[in-house]
Structures are given as structure tokens and as C-alpha cells.
C-alpha positions as CSV (number, residue, x, y, z in Angstrom):
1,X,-8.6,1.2,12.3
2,X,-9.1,-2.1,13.9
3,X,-10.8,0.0,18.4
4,X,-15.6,6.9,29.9
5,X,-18.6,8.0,31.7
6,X,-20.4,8.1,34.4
7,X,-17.2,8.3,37.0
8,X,-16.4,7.8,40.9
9,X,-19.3,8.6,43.0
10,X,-17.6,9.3,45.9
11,X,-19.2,11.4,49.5
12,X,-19.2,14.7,50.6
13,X,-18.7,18.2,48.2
14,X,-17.5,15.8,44.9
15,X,-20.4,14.0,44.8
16,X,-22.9,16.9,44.7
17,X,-21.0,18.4,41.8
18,X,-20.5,15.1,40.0
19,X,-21.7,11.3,40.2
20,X,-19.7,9.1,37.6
21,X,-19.4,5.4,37.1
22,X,-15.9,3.6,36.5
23,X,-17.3,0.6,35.6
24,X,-18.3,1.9,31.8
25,X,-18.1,4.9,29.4
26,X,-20.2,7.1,27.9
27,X,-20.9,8.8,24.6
28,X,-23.0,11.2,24.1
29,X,-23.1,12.2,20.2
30,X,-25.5,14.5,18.1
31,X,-25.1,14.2,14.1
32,X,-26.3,17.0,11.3
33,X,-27.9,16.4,8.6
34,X,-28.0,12.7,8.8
35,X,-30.9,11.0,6.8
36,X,-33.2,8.8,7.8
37,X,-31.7,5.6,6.2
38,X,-28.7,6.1,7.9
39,X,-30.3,6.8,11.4
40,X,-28.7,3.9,13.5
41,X,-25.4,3.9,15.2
42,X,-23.0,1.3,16.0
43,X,-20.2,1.5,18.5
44,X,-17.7,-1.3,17.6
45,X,-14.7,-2.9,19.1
46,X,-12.0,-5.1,16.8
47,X,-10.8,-8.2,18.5
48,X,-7.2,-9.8,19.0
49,X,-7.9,-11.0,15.4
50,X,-9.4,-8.5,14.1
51,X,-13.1,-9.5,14.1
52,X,-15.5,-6.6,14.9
53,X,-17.9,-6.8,17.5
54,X,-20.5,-4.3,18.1
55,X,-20.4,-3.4,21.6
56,X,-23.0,-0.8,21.8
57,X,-26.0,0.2,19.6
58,X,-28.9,2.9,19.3
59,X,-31.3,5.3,17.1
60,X,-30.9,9.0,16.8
61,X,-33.5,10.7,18.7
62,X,-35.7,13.2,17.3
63,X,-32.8,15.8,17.9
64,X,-30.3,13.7,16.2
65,X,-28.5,12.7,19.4
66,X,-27.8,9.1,20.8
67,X,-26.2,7.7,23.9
68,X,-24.0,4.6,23.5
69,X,-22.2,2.8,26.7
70,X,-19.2,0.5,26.8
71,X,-16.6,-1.2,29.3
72,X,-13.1,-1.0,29.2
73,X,-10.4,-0.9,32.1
74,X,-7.8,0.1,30.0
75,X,-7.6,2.6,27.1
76,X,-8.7,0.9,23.5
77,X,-9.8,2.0,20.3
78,X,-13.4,1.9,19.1
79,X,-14.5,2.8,15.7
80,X,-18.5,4.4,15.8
81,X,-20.3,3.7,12.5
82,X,-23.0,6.3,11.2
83,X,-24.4,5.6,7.5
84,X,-21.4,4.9,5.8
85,X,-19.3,6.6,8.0
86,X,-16.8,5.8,10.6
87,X,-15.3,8.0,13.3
88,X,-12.5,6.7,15.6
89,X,-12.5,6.8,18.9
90,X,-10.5,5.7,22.0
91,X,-12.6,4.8,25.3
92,X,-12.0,3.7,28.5
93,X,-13.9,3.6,31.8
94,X,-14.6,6.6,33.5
95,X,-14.9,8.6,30.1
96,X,-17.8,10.9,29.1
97,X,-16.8,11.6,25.6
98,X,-19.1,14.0,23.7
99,X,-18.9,13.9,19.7
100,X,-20.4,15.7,17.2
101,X,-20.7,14.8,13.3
102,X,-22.0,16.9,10.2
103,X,-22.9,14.5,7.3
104,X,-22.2,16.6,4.9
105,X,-18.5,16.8,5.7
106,X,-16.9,14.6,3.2
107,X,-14.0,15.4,4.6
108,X,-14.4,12.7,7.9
109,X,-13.9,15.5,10.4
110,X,-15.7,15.4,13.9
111,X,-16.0,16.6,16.9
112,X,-14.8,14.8,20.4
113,X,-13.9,16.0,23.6
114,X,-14.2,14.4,27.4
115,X,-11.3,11.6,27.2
116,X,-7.3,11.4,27.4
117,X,-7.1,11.1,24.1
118,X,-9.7,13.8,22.8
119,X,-7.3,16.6,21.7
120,X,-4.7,14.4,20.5
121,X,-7.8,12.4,17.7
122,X,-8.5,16.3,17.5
123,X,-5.2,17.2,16.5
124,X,-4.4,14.0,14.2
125,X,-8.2,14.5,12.5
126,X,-7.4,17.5,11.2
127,X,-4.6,16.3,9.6
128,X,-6.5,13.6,7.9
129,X,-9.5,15.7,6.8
130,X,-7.6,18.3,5.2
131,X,-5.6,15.5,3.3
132,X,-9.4,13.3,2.5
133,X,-11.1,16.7,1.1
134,X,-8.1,17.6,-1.2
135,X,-7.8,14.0,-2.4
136,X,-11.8,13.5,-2.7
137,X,-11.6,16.9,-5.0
138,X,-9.1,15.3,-7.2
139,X,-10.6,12.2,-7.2
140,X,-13.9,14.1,-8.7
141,X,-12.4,16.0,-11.2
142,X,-10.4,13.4,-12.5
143,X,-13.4,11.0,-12.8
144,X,-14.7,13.7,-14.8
145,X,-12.2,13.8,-17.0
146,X,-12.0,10.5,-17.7
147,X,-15.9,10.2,-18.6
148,X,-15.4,13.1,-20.9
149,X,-12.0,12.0,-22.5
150,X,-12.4,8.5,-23.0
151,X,-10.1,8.2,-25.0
152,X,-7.4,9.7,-23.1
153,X,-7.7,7.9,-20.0
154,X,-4.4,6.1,-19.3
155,X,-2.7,9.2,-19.5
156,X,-5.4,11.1,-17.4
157,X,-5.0,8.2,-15.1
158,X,-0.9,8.6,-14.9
159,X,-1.6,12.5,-14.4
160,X,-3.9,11.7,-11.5
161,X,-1.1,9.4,-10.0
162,X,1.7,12.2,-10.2
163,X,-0.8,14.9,-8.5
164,X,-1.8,12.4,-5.9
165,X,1.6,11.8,-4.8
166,X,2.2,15.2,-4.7
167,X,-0.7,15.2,-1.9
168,X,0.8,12.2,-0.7
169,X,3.9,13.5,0.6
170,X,3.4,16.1,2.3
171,X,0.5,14.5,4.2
172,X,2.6,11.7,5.0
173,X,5.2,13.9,6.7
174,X,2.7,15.7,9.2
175,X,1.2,12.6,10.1
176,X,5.0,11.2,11.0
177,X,5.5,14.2,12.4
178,X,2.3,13.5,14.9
179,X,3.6,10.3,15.7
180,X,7.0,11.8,16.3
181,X,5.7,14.8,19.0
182,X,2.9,11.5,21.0
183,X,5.0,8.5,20.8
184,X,3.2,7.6,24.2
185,X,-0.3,8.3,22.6
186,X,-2.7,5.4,21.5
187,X,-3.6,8.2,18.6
188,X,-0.2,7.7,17.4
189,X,-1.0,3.9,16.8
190,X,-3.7,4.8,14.9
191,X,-1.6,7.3,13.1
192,X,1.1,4.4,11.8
193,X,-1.4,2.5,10.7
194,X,-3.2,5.3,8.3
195,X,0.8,5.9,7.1
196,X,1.0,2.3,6.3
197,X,-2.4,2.2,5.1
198,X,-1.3,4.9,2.7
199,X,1.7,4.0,1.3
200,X,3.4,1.1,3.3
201,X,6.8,1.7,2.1
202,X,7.9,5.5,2.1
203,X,7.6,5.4,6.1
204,X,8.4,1.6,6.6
205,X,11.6,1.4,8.3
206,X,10.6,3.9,10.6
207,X,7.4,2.8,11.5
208,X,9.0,-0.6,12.5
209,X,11.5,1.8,14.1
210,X,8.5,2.9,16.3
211,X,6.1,-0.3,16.9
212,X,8.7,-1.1,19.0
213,X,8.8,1.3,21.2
214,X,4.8,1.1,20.7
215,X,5.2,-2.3,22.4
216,X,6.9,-1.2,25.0
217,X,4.7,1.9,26.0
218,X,1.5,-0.4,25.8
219,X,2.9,-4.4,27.1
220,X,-1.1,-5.1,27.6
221,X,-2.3,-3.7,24.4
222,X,-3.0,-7.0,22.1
223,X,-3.6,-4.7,19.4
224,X,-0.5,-2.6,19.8
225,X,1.5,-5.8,20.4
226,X,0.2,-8.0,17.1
227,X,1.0,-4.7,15.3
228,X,4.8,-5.0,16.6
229,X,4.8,-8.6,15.8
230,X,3.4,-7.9,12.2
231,X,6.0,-5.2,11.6
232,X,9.0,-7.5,13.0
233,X,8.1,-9.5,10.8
234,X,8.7,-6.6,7.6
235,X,12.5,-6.4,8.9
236,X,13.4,-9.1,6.2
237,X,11.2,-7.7,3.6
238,X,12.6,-4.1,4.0
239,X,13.7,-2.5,0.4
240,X,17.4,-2.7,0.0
241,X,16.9,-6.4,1.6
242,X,17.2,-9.6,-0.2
243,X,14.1,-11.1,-1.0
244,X,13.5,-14.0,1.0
245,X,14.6,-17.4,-1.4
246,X,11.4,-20.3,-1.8
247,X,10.7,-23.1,-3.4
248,X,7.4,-23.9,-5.1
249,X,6.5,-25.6,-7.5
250,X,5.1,-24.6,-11.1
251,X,2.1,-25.6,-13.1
252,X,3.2,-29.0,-14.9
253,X,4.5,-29.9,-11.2
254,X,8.2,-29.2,-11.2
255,X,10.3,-27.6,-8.6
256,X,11.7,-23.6,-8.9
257,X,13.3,-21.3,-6.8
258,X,13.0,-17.9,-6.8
259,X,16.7,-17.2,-6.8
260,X,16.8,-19.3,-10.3
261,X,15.5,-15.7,-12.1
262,X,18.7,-13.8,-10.6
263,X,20.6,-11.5,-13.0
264,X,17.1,-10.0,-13.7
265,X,14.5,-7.7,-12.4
266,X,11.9,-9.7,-11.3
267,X,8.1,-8.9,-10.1
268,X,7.1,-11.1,-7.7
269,X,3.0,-10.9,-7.8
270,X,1.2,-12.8,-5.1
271,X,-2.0,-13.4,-6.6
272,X,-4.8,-16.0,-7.0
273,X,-7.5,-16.9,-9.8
274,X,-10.2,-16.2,-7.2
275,X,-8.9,-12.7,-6.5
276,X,-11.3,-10.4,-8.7
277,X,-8.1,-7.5,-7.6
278,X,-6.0,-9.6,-9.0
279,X,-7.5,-9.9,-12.2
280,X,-8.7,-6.9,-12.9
281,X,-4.7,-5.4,-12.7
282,X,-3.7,-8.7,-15.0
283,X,-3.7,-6.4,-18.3
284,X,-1.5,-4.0,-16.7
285,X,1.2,-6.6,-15.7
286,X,0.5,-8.2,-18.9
287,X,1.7,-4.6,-20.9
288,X,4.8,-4.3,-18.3
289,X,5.9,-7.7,-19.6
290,X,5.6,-7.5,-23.2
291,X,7.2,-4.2,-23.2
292,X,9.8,-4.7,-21.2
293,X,10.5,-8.8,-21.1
294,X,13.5,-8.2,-23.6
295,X,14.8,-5.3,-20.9
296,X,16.6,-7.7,-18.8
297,X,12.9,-7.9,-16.5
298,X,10.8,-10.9,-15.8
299,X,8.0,-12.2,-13.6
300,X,7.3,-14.8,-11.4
301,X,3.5,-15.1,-10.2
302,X,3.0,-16.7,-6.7
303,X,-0.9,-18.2,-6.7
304,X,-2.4,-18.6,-3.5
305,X,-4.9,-20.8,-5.0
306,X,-5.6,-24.2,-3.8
307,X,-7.4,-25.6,-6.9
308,X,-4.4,-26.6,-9.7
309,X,-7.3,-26.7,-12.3
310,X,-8.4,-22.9,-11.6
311,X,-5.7,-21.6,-11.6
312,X,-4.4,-23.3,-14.9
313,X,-7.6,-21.8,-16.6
314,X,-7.2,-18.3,-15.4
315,X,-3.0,-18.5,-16.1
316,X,-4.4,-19.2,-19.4
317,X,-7.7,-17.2,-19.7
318,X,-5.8,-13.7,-19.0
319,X,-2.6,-14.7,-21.4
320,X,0.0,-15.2,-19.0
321,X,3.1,-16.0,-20.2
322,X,5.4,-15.5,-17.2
323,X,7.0,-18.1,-15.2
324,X,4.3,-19.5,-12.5
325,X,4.3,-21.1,-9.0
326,X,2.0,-22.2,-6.6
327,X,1.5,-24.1,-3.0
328,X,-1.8,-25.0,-3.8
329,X,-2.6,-23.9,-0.1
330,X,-3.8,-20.5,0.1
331,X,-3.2,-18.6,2.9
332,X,-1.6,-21.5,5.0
333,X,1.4,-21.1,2.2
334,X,4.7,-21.2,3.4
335,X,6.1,-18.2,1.0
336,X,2.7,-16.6,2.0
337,X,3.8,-16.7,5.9
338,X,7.2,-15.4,4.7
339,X,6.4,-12.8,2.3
340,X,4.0,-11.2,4.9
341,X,0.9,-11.7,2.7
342,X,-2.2,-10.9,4.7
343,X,-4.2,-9.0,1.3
344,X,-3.4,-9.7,-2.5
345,X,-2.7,-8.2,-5.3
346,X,0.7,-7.4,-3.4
347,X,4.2,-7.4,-5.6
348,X,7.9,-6.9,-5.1
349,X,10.4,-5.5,-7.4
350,X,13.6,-7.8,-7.3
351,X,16.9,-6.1,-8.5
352,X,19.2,-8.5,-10.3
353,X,21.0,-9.2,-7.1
354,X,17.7,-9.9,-5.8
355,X,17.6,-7.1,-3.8
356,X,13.7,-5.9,-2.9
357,X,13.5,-2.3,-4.6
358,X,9.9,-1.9,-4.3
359,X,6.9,-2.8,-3.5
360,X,3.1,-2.7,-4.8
361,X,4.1,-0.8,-7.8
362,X,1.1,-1.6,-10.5
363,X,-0.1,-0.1,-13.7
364,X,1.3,3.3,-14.6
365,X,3.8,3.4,-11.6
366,X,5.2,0.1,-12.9
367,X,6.1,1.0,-16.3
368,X,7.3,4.3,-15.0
369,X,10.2,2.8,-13.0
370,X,10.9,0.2,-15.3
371,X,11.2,2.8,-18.0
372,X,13.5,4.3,-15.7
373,X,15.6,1.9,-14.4
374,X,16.1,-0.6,-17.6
């Protein structure tokens, strides 16, 4: 996600057995079978807006151990980087955290003791390595089977879909679970935010359910307390809402509404000419809406481009033949704002009452609830 030890030295009989400093933390970290290229690691520390700033830094030793400091009065998450990995932690002053790492764990697991929240990262990594190394498997075989059946490869790719969810689920409920049993726990921050990372609606309404309480176990926390704002924000945007009306206007400059497509399903892609995402999934939506424009299904793509002329040519370059809108502001759009829109591709399915149904569905998912529902 976006976030110990030398302690209290006091007199007498506790400070012969232990001399700590409260002003910082300390981690002390061995890593196996690390190479030489990725021999550096980085403590870092994600700020209010989540920019991250390296706090800490330092090379393995000979023995493949390091020692990295930091200050923090109140408990905050940290993310250490190591090659291409990252490991989360959560830090505060007073802490003397030990971790250990084995490269060739693809799985993400570590090792980490000596803070409040140790056995509860402990706990919730388990649950996240076990799901990683199933879904890396998959992942690999399926790549496989895609370089040796070519010609087979949408269907290979909506197979790999179906057994992923099948992962998905269950993964999702233990991690709910966790959040569930540590609503008090920083670790169960991190935990919404891998469910939402994962699939941001089966869990939605819940996890709004609990930022708020979030909020209120952690008032200082700016991290905790954007995250509440963010998912306040989702209330509107919830499926079985109505989609939020707006008014834009289309490429030859006239005025449209949203609501002016009711009485059909309607995909509502946010998407921009500069978005290489966005492109790339084009083709798909393209297939949905020749195949199913004549179901009683339409589109309307929101650009958050700010150049009329690019986004003209790419409307045109990938064959777009939907209904189109724009701003012309990026980001600072209005709908943007509204819609929640912080990453793009993002989509929602419109019922005919204009009722959101769901959300992010793209290629082979698409089709297979449009098939179903039309």
C-alpha cells in the first residue's frame, strides 16, 4: 500500500537489560538469495497525497543483512523495497522490528516480528502468499498455453478468467474475514485496500461499511482518514444506485446528458486517447458493441483528454462508433470528480433505469454478462 527501536533508556535494573531510543525505530533485516543487482534497500513512507519518500536507505552486508532507521510518534505504514520486491510494514518509535526475506519466494511472504502489529502482518501475509503463489501458478501455465495454442487464445483467456475467480473468492472472504476479527488493527487498513485492489466491487458496501469506523479508530491517521473520504465518496456510485446524471459535451460541440441513453444498457467508459490501457482494451469494447448494439445496449465514452483534435483522431483511428463526450479537462473534469475517477480504463454498466449494475467489466467478462442479461 501507500506506509521501533532503540527504546527508553531508563536507570537502575531496566537499563542494564535493555537501552532503547523512543525517538526512532529500527529494522534489522537479513535477505536469502538476493543477487547482487538487487543488493540496495529502500525504506519508504507515502505522503498525505500519496507521493513516496524514501525515508531510510542502505546496502546488504556481506551476510545479507542491513539496518534501516526511521521516526514516527505514531503507528504508520512503510513499504521496504528489495529488487523488485516490496514488503509492508508498520513502524513506530520505540520499535525494533526484525524481518527476514527469501528471494526465491515468489509467493511475497516474509518474516517480521518486534512491533504491535507483527503477528497481525504475520497473520494477514499468509493469507496473501498462499492466494499470490496459487494465482502466479495459474498465471504460468496459462501463458503457456496461450504461446502454444495461438490460435485458441480468447477462449484460453475466458478459461483463465473463470479459474481466477474461483481463487478470487475464496481469498476475498479470508481476507474480510481478517478485517472482521482486527477492526482496531492498522493491518486491517492495509487489508481493505488489497480487497479493493482486487476486485473493488464484491466487498464495496462493506468496506465503506468499515472505513468508517476506520476513521474513527484512527482520527490522526491522514491516510486512514483520505481513505474514508475516498470511500464516502463511492456511496452514490454503489451498484443498485443510479448513476450520477452529467452533462458534457460531444465531439462536433453539442450538449448531452447521460440520462438521454435511458431505456438501454449503457457502458459508461472513462477513457482518454493518451491512455495506452485504454487503447489497448478498445477492440474488446469495439466486439461488445457490434455484437450486441441491436440488444437494446449502447455506449457512451467519457474522454478525459484535454486536446479536441486527439481525441477526434483516436475516436476515429480505433473505429468508434459509439456516442462520445468530453470536458476537454482531464482530471480537473467535473464527471471525473463525480464518478470517482482517480485511474482509467474504468466503466460502469447502466441498467435501463440507469441503475449502476457493474463495474470494470472488460473483454470476456463483458460479453459474458451481456450475453446473459440481453
Amino acid at each position: 500500500m501507500k506506509r521501533s527501536i532503540l527504546g527508553l533508556c531508563v536507570l537502575g535494573l531496566i537499563a542494564i537489560v535493555s537501552c532503547k531510543n523512543s525517538s526512532e525505530f529500527v529494522i534489522n533485516g537479513q535477505v536469502d538469495n538476493v543477487s547482487q543487482a538487487s543488493n540496495k534497500v529502500y525504506l519508504l513512507y507515502a505522503d498525505s497525497l500519496g507521493q513516496m519518500i524514501t525515508i531510510d536507505s542502505t546496502l546488504l552486508n556481506e551476510d545479507r543483512k542491513f539496518v534501516l532507521k526511521g521516526k514516527s510518534p505514531d503507528p504508520e505504514f512503510y513499504q521496504l523495497y528489495i529488487g523488485d520486491r516490496s514488503y509492508m510494514l508498520i513502524a513506530e518509535n520505540g520499535d525494533e522490528i526484525k524481518f527476514k526475506a527469501d528471494m526465491t519466494d515468489h509467493s511475497g511472504a516474509y518474516q517480521i516480528e518486534g512491533s504491535k502489529e507483527a503477528d497481525k502482518i504475520t497473520e494477514f501475509n499468509k493469507i496473501t502468499s498462499d492466494f499470490t503463489k496459487k494465482t502466479g501458478e495459474m498465471a504460468e501455465k496459462y501463458s503457456k498455453l496461450i504461446v502454444e495454442k495461438a490460435d485458441k487464445k480468447d477462449s484460453i483467456i475466458a478459461d483463465y478468467h473463470e479459474k481466477a475467480a474461483i481463487i478470487t473468492k475464496p481469498f476475498l472472504e479470508q481476507a474480510y474475514n481478517f478485517i472482521e476479527k482486527n477492526k482496531s488493527s492498522l493491518t486491517a487498513f492495509f487489508a481493505a485496500n488489497v480487497i479493493m485492489g482486487t476486485d473493488p466491487v464484491a466487498y464495496e458496501d462493506k468496506i465503506i461499511a468499515y472505513s468508517k469506523e476506520a476513521a474513527k479508530y484512527f482520527p490522526e491517521n491522514k491516510m486512514i482518514q483520505a481513505f474514508a473520504k475516498q470511500m464516502a465518496g463511492m456511496e452514490n456510485l454503489a451498484i443498485g444506485k443510479v448513476a450520477p446524471d452529467f452533462t458534457a459535451n460531444t465531439p462536433d460541440g453539442k450538449s448531452m446528458k447521460l440520462s438521454d441513453l435511458r431505456g438501454k444498457y449503457v457502458l459508461l467508459d472513462f477513457w482518454a486517447s493518451w491512455c495506452g490501457p485504454c487503447r489497448q482494451e478498445n477492440p474488446n469494447i469495439v466486439n461488445a458493441y457490434n455484437r450486441y448494439k441491436n440488444k437494446n445496449f449502447t455506449i457512451l465514452g467519457f474522454s478525459l483528454d484535454n486536446d479536441a483534435s486527439k481525441w477526434k483522431e483516436a475516436i476515429h483511428a480505433d473505429k468508434l462508433t459509439w456516442s462520445h463526450v468530453s470536458e476537454l479537462k482531464q482530471w480537473d473534469a467535473e464527471t471525473a470528480r463525480i464518478y470517482n475517477i482517480n485511474a482509467i480504463p474504468a466503466s460502469f454498466l447502466l441498467d435501463p433505469q440507469g441503475k449502476i449494475v457493474a463495474k470494470n467489466l472488460r473483454g470476456a467478462e463483458l460479453e459474458q454478462f451481456l450475453e446473459k442479461n440481453l
